[in-house]
C-alpha positions as CSV (number, residue, x, y, z in Angstrom):
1,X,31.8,-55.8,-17.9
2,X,30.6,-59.0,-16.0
3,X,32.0,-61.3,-13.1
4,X,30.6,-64.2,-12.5
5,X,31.0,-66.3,-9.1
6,X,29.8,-69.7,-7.8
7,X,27.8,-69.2,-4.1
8,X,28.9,-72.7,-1.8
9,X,29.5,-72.5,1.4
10,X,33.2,-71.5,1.3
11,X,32.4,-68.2,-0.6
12,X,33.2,-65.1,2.6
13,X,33.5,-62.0,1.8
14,X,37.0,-60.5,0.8
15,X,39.0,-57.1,0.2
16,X,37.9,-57.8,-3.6
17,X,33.9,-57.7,-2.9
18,X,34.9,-54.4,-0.3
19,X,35.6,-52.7,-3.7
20,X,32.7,-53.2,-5.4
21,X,31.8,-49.5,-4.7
22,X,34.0,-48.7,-7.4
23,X,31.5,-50.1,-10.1
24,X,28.3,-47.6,-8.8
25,X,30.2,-44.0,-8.0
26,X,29.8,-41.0,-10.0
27,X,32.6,-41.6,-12.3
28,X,29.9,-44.4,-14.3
29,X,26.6,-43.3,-13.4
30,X,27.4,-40.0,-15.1
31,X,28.1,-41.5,-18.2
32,X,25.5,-44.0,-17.9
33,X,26.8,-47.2,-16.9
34,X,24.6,-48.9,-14.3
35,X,25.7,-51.5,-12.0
36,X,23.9,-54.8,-11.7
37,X,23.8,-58.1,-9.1
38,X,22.1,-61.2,-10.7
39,X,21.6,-64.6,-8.6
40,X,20.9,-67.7,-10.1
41,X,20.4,-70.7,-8.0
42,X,18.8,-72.6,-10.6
43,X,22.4,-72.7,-12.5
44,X,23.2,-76.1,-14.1
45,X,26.3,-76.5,-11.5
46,X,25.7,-74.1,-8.5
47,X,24.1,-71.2,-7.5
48,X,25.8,-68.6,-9.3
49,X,26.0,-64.5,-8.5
50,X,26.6,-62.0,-11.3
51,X,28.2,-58.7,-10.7
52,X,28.0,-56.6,-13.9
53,X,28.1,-52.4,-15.4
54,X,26.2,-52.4,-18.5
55,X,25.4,-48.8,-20.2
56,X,22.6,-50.6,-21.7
57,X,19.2,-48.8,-19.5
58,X,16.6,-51.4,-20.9
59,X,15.9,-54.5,-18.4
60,X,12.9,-56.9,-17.3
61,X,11.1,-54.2,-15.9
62,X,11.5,-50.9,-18.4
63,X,7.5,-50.8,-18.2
64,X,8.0,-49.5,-14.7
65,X,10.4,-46.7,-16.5
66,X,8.2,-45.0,-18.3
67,X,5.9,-42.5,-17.9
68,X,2.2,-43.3,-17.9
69,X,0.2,-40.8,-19.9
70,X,-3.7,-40.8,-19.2
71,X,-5.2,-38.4,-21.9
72,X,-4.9,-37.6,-25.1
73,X,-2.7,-34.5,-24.8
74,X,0.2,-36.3,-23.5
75,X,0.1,-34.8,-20.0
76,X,1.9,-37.0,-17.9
77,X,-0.8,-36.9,-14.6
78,X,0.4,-40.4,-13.2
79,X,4.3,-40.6,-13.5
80,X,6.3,-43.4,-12.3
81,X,10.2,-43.1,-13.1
82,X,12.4,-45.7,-11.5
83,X,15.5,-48.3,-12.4
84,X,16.9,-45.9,-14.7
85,X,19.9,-44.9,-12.8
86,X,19.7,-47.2,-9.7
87,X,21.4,-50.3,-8.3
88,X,19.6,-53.3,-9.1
89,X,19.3,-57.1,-7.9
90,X,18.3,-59.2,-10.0
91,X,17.0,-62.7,-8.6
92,X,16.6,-64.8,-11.6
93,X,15.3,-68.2,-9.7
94,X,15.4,-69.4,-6.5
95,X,14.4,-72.6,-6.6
96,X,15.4,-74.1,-3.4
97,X,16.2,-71.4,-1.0
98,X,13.9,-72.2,1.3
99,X,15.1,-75.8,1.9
100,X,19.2,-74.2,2.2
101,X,18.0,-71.1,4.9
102,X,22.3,-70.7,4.4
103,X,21.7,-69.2,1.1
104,X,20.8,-66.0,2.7
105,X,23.2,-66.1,5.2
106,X,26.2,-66.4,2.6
107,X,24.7,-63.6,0.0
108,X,23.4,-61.4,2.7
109,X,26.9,-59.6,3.8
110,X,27.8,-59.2,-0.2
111,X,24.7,-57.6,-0.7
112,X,25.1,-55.3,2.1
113,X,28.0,-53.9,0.1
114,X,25.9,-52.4,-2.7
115,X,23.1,-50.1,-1.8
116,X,20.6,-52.0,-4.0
117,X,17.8,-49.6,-4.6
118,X,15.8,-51.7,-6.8
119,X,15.0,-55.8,-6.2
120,X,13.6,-57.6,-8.9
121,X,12.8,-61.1,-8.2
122,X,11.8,-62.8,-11.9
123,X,11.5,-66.3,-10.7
124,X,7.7,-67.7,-11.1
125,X,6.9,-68.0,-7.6
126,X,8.4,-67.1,-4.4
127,X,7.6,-68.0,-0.5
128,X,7.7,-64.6,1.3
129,X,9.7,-65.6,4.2
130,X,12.4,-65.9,1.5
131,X,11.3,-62.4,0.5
132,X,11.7,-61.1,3.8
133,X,15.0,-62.2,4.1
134,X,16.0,-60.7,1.4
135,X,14.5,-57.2,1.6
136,X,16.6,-57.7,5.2
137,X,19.7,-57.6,3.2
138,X,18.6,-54.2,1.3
139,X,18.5,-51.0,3.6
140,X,18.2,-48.4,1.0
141,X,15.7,-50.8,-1.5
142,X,13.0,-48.4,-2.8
143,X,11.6,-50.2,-5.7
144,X,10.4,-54.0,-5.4
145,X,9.3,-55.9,-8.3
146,X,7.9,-59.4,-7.4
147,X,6.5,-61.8,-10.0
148,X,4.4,-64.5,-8.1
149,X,4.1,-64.2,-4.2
150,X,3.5,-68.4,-2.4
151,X,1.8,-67.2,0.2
152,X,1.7,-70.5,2.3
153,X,3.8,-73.3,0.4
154,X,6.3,-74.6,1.2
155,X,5.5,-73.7,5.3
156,X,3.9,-71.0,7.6
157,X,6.4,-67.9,8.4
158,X,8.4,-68.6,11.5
159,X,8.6,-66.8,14.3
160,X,11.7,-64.9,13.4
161,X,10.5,-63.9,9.9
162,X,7.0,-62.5,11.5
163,X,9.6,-60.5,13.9
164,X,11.2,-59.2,10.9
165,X,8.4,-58.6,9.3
166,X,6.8,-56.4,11.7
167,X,10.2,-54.3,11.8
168,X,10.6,-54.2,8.4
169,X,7.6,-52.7,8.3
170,X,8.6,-49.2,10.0
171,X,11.9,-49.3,8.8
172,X,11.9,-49.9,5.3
173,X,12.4,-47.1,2.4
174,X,10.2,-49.4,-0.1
175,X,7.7,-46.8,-1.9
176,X,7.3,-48.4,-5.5
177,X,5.5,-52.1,-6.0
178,X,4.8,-54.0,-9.0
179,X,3.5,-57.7,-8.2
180,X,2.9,-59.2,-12.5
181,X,0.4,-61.7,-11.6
182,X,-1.9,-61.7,-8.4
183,X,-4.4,-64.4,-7.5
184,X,-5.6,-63.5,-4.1
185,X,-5.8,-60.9,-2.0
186,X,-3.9,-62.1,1.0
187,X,-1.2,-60.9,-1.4
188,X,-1.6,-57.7,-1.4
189,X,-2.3,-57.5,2.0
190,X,1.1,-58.8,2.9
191,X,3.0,-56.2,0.3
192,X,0.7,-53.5,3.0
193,X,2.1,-55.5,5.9
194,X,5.6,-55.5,4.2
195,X,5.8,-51.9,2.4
196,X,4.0,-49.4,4.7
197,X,5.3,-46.6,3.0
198,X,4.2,-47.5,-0.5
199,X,3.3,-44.3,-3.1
200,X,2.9,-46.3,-5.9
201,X,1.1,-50.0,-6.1
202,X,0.9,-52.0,-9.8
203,X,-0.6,-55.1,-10.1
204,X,-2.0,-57.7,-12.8
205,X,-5.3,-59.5,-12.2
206,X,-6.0,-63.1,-12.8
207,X,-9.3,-63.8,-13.9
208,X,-9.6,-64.9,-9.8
209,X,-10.2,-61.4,-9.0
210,X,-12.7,-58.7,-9.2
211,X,-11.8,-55.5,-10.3
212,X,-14.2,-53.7,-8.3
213,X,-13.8,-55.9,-5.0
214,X,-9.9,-55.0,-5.4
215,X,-10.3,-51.8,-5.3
216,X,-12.6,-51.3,-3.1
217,X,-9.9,-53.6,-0.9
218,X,-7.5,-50.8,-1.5
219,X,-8.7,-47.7,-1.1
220,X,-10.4,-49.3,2.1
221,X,-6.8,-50.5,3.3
222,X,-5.4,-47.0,2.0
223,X,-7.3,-45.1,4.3
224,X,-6.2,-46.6,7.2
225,X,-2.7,-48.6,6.9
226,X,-1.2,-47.1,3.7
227,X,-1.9,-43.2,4.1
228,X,1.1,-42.3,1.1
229,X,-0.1,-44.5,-1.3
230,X,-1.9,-42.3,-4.0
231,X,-1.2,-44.0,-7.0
232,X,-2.8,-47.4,-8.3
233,X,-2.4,-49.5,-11.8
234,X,-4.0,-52.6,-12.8
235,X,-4.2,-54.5,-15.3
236,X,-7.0,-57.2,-15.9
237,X,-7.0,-60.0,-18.2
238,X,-10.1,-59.2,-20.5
239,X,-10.9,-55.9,-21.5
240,X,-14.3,-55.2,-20.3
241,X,-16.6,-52.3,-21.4
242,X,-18.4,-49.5,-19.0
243,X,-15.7,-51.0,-16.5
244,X,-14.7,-47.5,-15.5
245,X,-18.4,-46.2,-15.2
246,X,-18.8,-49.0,-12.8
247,X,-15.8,-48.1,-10.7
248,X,-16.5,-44.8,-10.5
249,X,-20.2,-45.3,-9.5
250,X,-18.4,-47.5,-6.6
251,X,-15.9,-45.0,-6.0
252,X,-18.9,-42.4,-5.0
253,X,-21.5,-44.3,-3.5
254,X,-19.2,-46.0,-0.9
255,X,-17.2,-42.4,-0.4
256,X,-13.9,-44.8,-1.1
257,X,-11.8,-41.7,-2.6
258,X,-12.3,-37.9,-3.4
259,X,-10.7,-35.9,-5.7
260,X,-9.1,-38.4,-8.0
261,X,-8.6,-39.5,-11.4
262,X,-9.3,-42.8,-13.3
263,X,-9.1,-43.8,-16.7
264,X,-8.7,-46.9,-18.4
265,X,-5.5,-47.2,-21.2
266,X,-6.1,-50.7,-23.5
267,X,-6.7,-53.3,-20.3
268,X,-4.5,-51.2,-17.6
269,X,-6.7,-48.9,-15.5
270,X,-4.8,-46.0,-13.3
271,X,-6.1,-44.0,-10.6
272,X,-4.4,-41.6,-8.9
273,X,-5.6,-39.6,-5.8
274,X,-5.2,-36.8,-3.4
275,X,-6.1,-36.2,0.3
C-alpha cells in the first residue's frame, strides 16, 4: 500500500492524517507489514511525502540489521539489531530546506502523528540545523542514520537551533548512529553534542582521517560526555595491515579502554567495551 501527497503550503493536517495509527498497530506488525514515511523535496513538481505498509523488511540501511559476528565460531559478541520492526522516515533529499525554514513547520505536526523510531536521511549532504529540526519532530526516534553531515554551509546555527540543540541533548531517546561517510571530526563531535545517550556509534572514514587519532578522539570523548556508548564500528577506505596491533598498542599505552574487544572484519574494525 502507498499514498502519495504533494507538501505546499496549503497542506494542514486533517481527521484523515489523525488515522494514520491504523497503518503501525499490532494487527500489521504481527504479520510483518511495516509502516514507512518517505519525503522528497527534490520531486520534479513539489515536495512530495510518501506514506506506505510494505511487508518487504529489506531497506537502505539492512547492514545496520544484522548481526555483526567477530570470530570464527559465529558468536555474535557485538550485536546491533534495529529497523526490523520499527517506524521509519525516510528523507530521500532535501535540497532546499534550509532556504523554505516552512518546510519543517508544515511536515512537523504530520510527523508528530507517527512515532518514528528510526530517521534515515539518504540525501548526500545535510546542514545540521536542518537535522535538528527534524530530530525535534521525532520524540521516540532511537535510531539515526545520516549520510553526509554540512557542518557550516549554507550558515552558522542560529540561536534557536543551538537552544534546541542543547535540549535535545538531555531529552532525546537516540542510542543507535550510523554517519556513511565522515570527513572531519567536528562531525562526530556534534552527533556527541546531539545523541548523549548513544550505545552504539558506526562510521566510514575518508582517507581525511586517521584511524588511530579517531579513536583515540572517541574513547577520550566516551569517558567523559558519552558514558553508555560501548560499542564502535568503522570502516576505512584502504585495508591496511598490523592496523589492529597498532590500535591496540594505543589502546594500552594511553589507558584509553579496559576490558574490551577489537577485531578487524575485511576493512570494518569493531570494538566493543565494558566499564
Amino acid at each position: 500500500f502507498k499514498y502519495e501527497e504533494f507538501i505546499d503550503d496549503d497542506l494542514e493536517v486533517t481527521l484523515y492524517h489523525e488515522r494514520i495509527d491504523r497503518f503501525y498497530s499490532s494487527f500489521w506488525t504481527k504479520r510483518k507489514w511495516y509502516f514507512r514515511l518517505h519525503i522528497d523535496t527534490g520531486y520534479v513538481l513539489d515536495d512530495l511525502i510518501v506514506y506506505s505498509v510494505s511487508s518487504d523488511r529489506k531497506n537502505p540501511i539492512s547492514n545496520m540489521d544484522e548481526n555483526i559476528s567477530l570470530n570464527e565460531h559465529d558468536e555474535s559478541i557485538l550485536s546491533l539489531q534495529v529497523l526490523s520492526e520499527t517506524n521509519q522516515l525516510t528523507i530521500i533529499d532535501l535540497p532546499h530546506i534550509d532556504n523554505d525554514p516552512s518546510l519543517s513547520a508544515t511536515i512537523g505536526p504530520i510527523l508528530l502523528l507517527v512515532p518514528i523510531t528510526c530517521l534515515n536521511i539518504t540525501c548526500w549532504k545535510i546542514f545540521i540545523g536542518s537535522l535538528i529540526e527534524l530530530v525535534v519532530c521525532l520524540p521516540n526516534l532511537n535510531s539515526l542514520v545520516v549520510s553526509s553531515l554540512t557542518m557550516i554551509k549554507p550558515r552558522c546555527l542560529s540561536v534557536e537551533e543551538t537552544t534546541a540543540l542543547r535540549w535535545l541533548s538531555k531529552n532525546n531517546v537516540i542510542t543507535k548512529v550510523k554517519l556513511h561517510r565522515m570527513n572531519d571530526l567536528a562531525e562526530i563531535q556534534f552527533l556527541f553534542d546531539l545523541c548523549s545517550s548513544m550505545e552504539y556509534l558506526e562510521v566510514d572514514c575518508t582517507d581525511k582521517i586517521c584511524p588511530k587519532q579517531l579513536l583515540r578522539f572517541i574513547l577520550m570523548k566516551n569517558i567523559k560526555s558519552i558514558p553508555k556508548l560501548s560499542s564502535f564500528c568503522f570502516g576505512i577506505s584502504v585495508k591496511k595491515q598490523n592496523i589492529i596491533d597498532e590500535l591496540i598498542t594505543m589502546i594500552n599505552l594511553e589507558q584509553l579502554c579496559h576490558n574490551y574487544t577489537i577485531k578487524q572484519i575485511q576493512n570494518k574494525i569493531y570494538l566493543r567495551w565494558t566499564r
